[in-house]
CHARMM internal coordinates of N, CA and C (Angstrom, degrees):
IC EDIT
DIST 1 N 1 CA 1.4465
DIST 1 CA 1 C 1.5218
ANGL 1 N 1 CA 1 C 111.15
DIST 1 C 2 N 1.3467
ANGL 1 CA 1 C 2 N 116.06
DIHE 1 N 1 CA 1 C 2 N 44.88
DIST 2 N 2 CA 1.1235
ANGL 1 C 2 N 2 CA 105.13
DIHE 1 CA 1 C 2 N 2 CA 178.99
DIST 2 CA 2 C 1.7063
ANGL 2 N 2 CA 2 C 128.85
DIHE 1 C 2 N 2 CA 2 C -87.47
DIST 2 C 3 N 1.2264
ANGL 2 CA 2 C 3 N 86.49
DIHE 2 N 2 CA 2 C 3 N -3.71
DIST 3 N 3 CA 1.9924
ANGL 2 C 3 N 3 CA 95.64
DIHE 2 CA 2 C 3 N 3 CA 166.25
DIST 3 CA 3 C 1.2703
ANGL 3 N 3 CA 3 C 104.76
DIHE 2 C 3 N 3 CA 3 C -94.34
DIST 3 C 4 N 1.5519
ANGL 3 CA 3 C 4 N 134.83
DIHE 3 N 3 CA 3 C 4 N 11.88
DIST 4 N 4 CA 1.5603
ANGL 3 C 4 N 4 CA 107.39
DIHE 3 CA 3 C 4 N 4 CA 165.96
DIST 4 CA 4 C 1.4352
ANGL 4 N 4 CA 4 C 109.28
DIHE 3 C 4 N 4 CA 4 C -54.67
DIST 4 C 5 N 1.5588
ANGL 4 CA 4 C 5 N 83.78
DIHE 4 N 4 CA 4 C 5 N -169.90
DIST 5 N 5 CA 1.7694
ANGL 4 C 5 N 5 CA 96.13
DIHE 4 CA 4 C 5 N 5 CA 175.62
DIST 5 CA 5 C 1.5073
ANGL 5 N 5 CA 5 C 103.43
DIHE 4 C 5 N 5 CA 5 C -104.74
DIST 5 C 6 N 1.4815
ANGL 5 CA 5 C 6 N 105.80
DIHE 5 N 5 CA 5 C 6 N 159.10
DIST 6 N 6 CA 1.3988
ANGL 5 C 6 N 6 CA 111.68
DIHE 5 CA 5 C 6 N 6 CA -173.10
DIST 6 CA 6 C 2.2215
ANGL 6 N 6 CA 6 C 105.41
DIHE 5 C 6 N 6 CA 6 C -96.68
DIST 6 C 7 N 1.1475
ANGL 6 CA 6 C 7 N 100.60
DIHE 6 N 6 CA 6 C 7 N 120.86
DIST 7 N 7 CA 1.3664
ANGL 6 C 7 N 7 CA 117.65
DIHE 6 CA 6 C 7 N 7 CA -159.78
DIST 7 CA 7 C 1.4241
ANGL 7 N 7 CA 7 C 99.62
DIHE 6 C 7 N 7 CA 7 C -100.71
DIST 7 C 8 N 1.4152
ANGL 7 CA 7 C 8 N 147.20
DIHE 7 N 7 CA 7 C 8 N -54.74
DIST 8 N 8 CA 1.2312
ANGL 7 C 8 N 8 CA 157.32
DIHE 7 CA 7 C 8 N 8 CA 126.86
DIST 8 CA 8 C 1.3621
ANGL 8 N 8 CA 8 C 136.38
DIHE 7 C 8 N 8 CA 8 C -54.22
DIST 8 C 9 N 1.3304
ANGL 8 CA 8 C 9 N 151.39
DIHE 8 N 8 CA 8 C 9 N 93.11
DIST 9 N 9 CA 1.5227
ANGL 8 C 9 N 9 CA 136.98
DIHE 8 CA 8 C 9 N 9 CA 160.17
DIST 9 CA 9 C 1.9812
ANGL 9 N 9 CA 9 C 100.61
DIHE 8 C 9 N 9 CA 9 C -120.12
DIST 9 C 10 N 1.3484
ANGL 9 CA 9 C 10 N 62.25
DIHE 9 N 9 CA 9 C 10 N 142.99
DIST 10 N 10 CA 2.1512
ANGL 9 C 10 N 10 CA 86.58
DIHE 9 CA 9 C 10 N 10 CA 178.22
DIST 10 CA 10 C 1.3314
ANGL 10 N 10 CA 10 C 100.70
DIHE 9 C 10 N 10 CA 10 C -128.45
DIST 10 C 11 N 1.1297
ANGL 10 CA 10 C 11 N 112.05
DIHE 10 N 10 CA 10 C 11 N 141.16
DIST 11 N 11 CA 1.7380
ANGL 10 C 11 N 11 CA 107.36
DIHE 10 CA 10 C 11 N 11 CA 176.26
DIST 11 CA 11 C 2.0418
ANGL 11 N 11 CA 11 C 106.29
DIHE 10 C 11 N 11 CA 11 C -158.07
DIST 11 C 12 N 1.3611
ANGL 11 CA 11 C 12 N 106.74
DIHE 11 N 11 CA 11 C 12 N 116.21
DIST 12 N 12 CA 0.8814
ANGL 11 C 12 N 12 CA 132.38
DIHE 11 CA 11 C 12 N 12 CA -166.52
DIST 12 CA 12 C 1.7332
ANGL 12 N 12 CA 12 C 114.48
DIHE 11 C 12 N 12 CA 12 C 50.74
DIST 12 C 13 N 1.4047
ANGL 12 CA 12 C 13 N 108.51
DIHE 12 N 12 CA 12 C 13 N 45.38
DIST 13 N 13 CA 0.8824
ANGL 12 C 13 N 13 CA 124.62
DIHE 12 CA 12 C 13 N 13 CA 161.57
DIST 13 CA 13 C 1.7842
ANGL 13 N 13 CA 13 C 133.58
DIHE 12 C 13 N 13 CA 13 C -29.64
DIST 13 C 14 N 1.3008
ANGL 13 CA 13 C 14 N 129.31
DIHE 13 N 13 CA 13 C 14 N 87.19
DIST 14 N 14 CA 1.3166
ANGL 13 C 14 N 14 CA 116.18
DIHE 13 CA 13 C 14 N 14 CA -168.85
DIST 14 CA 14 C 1.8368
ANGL 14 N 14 CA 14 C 129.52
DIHE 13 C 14 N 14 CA 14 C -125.62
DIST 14 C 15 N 1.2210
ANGL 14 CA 14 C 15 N 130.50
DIHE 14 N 14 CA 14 C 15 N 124.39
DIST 15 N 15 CA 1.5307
ANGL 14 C 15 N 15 CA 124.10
DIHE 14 CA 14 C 15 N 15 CA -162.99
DIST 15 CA 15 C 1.4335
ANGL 15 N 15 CA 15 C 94.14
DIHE 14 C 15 N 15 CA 15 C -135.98
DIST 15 C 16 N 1.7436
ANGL 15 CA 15 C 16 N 98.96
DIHE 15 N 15 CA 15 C 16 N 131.79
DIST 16 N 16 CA 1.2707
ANGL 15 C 16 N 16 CA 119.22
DIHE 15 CA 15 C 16 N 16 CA 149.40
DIST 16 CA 16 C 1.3937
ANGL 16 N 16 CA 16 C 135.78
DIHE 15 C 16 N 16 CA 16 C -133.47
DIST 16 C 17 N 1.2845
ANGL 16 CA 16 C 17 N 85.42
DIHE 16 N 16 CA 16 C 17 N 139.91
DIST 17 N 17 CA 1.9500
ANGL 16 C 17 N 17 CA 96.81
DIHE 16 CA 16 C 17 N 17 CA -179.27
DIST 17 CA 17 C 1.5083
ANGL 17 N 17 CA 17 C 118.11
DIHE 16 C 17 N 17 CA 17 C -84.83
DIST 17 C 18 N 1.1330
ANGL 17 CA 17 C 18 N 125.07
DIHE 17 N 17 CA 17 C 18 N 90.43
DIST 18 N 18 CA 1.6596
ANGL 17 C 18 N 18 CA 122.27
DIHE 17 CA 17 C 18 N 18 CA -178.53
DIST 18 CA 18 C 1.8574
ANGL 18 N 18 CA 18 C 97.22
DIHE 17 C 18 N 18 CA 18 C 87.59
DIST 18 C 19 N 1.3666
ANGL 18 CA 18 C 19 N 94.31
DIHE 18 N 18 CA 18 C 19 N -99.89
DIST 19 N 19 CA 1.7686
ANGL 18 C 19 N 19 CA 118.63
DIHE 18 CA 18 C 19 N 19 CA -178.17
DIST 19 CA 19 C 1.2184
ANGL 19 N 19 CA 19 C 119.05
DIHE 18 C 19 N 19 CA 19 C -122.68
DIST 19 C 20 N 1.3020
ANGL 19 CA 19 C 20 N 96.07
DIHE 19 N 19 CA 19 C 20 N -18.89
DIST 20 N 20 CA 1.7452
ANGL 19 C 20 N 20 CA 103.29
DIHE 19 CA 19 C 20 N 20 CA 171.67
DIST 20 CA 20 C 1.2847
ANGL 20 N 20 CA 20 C 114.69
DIHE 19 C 20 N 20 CA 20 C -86.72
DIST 20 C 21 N 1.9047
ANGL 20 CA 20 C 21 N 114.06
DIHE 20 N 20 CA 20 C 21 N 108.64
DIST 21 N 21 CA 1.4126
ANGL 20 C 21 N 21 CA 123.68
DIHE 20 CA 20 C 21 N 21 CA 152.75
DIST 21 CA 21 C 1.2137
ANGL 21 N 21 CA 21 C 122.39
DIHE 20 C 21 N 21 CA 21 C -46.48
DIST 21 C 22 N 1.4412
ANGL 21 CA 21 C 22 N 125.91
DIHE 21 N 21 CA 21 C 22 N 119.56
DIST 22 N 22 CA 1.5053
ANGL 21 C 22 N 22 CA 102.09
DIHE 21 CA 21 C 22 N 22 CA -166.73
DIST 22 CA 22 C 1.8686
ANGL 22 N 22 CA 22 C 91.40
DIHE 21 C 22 N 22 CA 22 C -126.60
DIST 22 C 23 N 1.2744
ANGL 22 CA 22 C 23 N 119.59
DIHE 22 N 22 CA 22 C 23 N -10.92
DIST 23 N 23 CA 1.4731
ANGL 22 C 23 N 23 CA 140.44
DIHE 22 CA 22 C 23 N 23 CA 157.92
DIST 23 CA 23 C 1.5732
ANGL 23 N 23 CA 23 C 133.06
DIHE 22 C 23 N 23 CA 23 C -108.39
DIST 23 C 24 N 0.8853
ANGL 23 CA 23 C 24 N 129.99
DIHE 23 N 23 CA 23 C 24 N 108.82
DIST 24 N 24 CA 1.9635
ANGL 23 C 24 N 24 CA 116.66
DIHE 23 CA 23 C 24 N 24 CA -162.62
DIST 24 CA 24 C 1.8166
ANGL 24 N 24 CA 24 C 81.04
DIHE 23 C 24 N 24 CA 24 C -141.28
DIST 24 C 25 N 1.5972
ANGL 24 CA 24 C 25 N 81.70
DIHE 24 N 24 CA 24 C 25 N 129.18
DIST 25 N 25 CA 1.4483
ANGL 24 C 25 N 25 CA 103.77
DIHE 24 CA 24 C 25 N 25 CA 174.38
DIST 25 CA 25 C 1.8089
ANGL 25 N 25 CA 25 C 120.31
DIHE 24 C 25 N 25 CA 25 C 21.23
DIST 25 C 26 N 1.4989
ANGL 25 CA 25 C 26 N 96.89
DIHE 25 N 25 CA 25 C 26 N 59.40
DIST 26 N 26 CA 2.3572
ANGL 25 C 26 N 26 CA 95.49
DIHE 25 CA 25 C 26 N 26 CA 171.60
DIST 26 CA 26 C 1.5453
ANGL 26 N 26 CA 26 C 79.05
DIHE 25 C 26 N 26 CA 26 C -83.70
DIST 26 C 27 N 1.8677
ANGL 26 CA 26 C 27 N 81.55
DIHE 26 N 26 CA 26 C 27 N 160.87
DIST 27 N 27 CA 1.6324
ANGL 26 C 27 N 27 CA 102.21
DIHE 26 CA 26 C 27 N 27 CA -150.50
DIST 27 CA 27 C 2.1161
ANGL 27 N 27 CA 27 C 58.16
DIHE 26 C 27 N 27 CA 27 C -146.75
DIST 27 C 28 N 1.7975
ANGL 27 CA 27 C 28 N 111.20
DIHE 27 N 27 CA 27 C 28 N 132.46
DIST 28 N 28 CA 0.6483
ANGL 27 C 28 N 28 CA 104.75
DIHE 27 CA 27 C 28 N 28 CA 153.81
DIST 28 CA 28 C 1.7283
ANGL 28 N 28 CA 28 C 122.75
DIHE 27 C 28 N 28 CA 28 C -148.89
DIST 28 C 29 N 0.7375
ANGL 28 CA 28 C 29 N 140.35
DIHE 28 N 28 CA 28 C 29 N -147.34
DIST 29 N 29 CA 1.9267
ANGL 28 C 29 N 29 CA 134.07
DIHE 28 CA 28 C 29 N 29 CA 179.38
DIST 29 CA 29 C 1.7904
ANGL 29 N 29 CA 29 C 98.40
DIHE 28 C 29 N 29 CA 29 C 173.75
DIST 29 C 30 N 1.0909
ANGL 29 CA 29 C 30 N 118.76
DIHE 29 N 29 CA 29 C 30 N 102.04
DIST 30 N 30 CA 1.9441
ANGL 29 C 30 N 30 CA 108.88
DIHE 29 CA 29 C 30 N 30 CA 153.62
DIST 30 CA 30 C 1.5709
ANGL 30 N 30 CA 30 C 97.08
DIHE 29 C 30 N 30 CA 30 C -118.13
DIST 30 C 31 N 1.2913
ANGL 30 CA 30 C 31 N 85.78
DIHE 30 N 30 CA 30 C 31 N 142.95
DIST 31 N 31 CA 1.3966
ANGL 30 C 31 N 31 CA 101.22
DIHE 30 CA 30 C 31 N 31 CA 174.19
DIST 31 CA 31 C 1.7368
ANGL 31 N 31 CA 31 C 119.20
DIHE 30 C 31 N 31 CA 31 C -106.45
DIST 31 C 32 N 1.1950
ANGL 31 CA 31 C 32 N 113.60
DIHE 31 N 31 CA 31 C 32 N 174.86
DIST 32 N 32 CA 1.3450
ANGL 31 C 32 N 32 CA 90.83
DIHE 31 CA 31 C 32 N 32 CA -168.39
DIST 32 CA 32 C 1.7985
ANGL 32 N 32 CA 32 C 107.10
DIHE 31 C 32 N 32 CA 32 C -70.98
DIST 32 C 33 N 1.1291
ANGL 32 CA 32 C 33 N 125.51
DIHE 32 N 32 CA 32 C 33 N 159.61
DIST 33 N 33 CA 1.3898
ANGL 32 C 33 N 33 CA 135.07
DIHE 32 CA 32 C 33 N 33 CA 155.18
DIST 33 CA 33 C 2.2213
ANGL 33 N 33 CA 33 C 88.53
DIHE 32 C 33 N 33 CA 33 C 92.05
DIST 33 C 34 N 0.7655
ANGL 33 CA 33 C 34 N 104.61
DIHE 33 N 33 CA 33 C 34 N -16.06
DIST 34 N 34 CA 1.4537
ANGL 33 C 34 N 34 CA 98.49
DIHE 33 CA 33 C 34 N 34 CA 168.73
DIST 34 CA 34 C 1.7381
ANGL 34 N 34 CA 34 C 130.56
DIHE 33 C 34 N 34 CA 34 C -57.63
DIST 34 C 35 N 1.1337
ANGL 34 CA 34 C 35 N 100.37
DIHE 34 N 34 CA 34 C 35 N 147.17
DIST 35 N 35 CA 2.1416
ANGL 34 C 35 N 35 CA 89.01
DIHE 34 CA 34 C 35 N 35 CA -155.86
DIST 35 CA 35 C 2.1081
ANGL 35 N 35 CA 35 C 69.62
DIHE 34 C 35 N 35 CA 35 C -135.03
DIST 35 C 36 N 1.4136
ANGL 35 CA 35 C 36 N 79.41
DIHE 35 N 35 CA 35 C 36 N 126.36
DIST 36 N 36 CA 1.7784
ANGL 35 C 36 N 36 CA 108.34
DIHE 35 CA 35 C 36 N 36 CA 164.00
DIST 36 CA 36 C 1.2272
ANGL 36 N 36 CA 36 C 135.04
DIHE 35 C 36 N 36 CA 36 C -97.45
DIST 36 C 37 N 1.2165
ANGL 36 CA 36 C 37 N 152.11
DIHE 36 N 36 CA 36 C 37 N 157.01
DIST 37 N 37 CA 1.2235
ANGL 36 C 37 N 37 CA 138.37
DIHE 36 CA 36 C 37 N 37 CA 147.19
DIST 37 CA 37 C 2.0068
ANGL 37 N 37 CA 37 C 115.62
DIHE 36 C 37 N 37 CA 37 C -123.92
DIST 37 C 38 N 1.2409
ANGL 37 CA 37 C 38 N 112.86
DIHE 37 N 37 CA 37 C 38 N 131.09
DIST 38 N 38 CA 1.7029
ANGL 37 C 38 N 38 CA 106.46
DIHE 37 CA 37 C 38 N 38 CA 172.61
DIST 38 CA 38 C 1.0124
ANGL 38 N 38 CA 38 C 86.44
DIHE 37 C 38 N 38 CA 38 C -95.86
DIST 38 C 39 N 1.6282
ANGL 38 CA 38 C 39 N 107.10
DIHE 38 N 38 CA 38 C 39 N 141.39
DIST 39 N 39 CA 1.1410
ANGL 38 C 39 N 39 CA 131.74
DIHE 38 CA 38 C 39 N 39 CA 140.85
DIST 39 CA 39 C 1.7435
ANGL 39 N 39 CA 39 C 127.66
DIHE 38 C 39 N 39 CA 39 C -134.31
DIST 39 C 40 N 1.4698
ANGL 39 CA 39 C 40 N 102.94
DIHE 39 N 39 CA 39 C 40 N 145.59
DIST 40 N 40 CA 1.6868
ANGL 39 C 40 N 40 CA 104.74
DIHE 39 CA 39 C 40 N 40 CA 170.31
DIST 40 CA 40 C 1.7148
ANGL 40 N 40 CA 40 C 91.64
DIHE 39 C 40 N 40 CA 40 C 155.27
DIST 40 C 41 N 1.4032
ANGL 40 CA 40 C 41 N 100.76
DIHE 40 N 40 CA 40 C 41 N 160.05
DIST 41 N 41 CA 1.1106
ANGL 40 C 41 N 41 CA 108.94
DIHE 40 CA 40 C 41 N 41 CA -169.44
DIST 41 CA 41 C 1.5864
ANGL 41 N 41 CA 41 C 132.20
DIHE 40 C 41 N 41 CA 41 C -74.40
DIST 41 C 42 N 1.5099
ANGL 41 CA 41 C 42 N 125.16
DIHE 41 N 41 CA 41 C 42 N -177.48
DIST 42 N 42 CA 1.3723
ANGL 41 C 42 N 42 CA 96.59
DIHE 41 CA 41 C 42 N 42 CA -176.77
DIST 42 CA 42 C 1.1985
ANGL 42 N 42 CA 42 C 128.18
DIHE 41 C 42 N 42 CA 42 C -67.81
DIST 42 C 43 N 1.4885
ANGL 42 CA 42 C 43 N 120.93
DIHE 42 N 42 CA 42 C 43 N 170.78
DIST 43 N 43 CA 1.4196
ANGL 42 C 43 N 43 CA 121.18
DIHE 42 CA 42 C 43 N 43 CA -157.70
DIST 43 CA 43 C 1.7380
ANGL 43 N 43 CA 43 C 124.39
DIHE 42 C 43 N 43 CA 43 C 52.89
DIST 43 C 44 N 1.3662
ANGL 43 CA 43 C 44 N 105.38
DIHE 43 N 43 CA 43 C 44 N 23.72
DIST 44 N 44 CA 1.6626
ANGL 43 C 44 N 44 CA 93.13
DIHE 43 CA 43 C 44 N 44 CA 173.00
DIST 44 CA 44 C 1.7131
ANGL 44 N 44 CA 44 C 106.75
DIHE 43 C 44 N 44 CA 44 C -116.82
DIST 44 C 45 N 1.0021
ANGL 44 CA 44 C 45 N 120.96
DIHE 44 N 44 CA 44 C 45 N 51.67
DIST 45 N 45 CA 1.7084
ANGL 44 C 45 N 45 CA 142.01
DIHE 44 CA 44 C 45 N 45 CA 154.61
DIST 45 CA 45 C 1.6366
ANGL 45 N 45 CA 45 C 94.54
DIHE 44 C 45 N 45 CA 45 C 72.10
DIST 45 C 46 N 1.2342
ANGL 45 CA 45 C 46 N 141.12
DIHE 45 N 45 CA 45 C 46 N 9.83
DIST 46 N 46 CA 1.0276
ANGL 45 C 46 N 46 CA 134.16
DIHE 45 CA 45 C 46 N 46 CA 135.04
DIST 46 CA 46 C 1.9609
ANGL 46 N 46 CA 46 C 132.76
DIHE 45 C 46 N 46 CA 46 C 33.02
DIST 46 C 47 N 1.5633
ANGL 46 CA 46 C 47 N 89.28
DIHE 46 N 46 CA 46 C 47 N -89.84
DIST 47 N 47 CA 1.5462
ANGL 46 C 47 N 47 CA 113.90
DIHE 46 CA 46 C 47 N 47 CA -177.75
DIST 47 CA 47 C 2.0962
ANGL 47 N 47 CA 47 C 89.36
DIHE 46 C 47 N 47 CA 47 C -103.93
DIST 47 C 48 N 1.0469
ANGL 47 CA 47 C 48 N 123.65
DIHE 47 N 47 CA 47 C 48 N 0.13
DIST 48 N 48 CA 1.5226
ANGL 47 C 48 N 48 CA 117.33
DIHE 47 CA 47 C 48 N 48 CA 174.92
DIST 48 CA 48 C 1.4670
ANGL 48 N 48 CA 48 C 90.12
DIHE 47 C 48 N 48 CA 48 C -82.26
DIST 48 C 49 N 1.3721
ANGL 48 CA 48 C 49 N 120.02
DIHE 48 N 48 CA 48 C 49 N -65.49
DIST 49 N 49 CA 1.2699
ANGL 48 C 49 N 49 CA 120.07
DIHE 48 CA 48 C 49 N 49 CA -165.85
DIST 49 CA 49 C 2.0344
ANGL 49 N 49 CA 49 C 116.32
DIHE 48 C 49 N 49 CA 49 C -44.14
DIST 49 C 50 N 1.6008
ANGL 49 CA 49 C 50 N 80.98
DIHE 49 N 49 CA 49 C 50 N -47.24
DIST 50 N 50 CA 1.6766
ANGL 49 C 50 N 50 CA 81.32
DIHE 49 CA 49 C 50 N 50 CA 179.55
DIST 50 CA 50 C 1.3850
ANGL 50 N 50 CA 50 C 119.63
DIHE 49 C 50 N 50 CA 50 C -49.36
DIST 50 C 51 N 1.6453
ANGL 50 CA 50 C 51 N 88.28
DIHE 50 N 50 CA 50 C 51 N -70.19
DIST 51 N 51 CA 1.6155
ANGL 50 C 51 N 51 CA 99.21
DIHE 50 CA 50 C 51 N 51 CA 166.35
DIST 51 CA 51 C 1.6613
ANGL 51 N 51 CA 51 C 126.38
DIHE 50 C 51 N 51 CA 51 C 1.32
DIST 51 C 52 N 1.3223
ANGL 51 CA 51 C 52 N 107.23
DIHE 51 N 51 CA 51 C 52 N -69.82
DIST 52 N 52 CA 1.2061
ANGL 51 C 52 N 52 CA 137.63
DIHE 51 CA 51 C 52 N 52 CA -133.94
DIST 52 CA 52 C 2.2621
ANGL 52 N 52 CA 52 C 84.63
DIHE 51 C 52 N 52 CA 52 C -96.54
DIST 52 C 53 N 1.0979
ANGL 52 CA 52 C 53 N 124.28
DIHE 52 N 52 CA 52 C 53 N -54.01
DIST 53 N 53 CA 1.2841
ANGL 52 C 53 N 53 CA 144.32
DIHE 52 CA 52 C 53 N 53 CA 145.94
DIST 53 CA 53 C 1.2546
ANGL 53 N 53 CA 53 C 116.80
DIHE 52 C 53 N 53 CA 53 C -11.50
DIST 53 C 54 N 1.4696
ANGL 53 CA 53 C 54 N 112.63
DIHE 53 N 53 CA 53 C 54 N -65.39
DIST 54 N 54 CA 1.3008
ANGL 53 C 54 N 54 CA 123.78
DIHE 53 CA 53 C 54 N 54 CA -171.15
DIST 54 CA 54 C 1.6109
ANGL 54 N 54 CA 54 C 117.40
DIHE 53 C 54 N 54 CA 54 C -114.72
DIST 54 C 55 N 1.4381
ANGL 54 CA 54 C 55 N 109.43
DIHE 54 N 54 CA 54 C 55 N 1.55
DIST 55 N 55 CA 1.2502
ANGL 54 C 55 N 55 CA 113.50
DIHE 54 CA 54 C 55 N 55 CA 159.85
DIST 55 CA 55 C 1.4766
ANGL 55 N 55 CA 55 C 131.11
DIHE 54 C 55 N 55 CA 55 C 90.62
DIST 55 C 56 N 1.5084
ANGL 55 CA 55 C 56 N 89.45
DIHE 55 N 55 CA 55 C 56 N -4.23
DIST 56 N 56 CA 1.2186
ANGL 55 C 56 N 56 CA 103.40
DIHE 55 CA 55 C 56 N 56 CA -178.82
DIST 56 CA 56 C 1.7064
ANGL 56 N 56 CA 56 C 128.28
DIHE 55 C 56 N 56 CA 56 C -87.01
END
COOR INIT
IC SEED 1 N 1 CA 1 C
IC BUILD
């Protein structure tokens, strides 16, 4: 599927809370029909990333 269309891109994506980097440079691309998974443990920007994605 490499001629979908690109539905998501993030690029050097970066968020901080106070002093705490809690995002440094996500680099991202979904294309359409692409299926993701986050993973990593708590506190690794997780639901920040989404957040931030979907705007909410």
């Amino acid at each position: 599927m490499l001629n979908s269309a690109v539905v998501i891109e993030c690029r050097s994506l970066v968020k901080h809370f106070g002093k705490h980097t809690v995002l440094k440079e996500v680099d991202i691309t979904i294309r359409e029909g692409d299926i993701y998974l986050l993973l990593g443990p708590n506190g690794a920007g997780k639901t920040t990333l989404l957040s931030i994605i979907t705007g909410c």
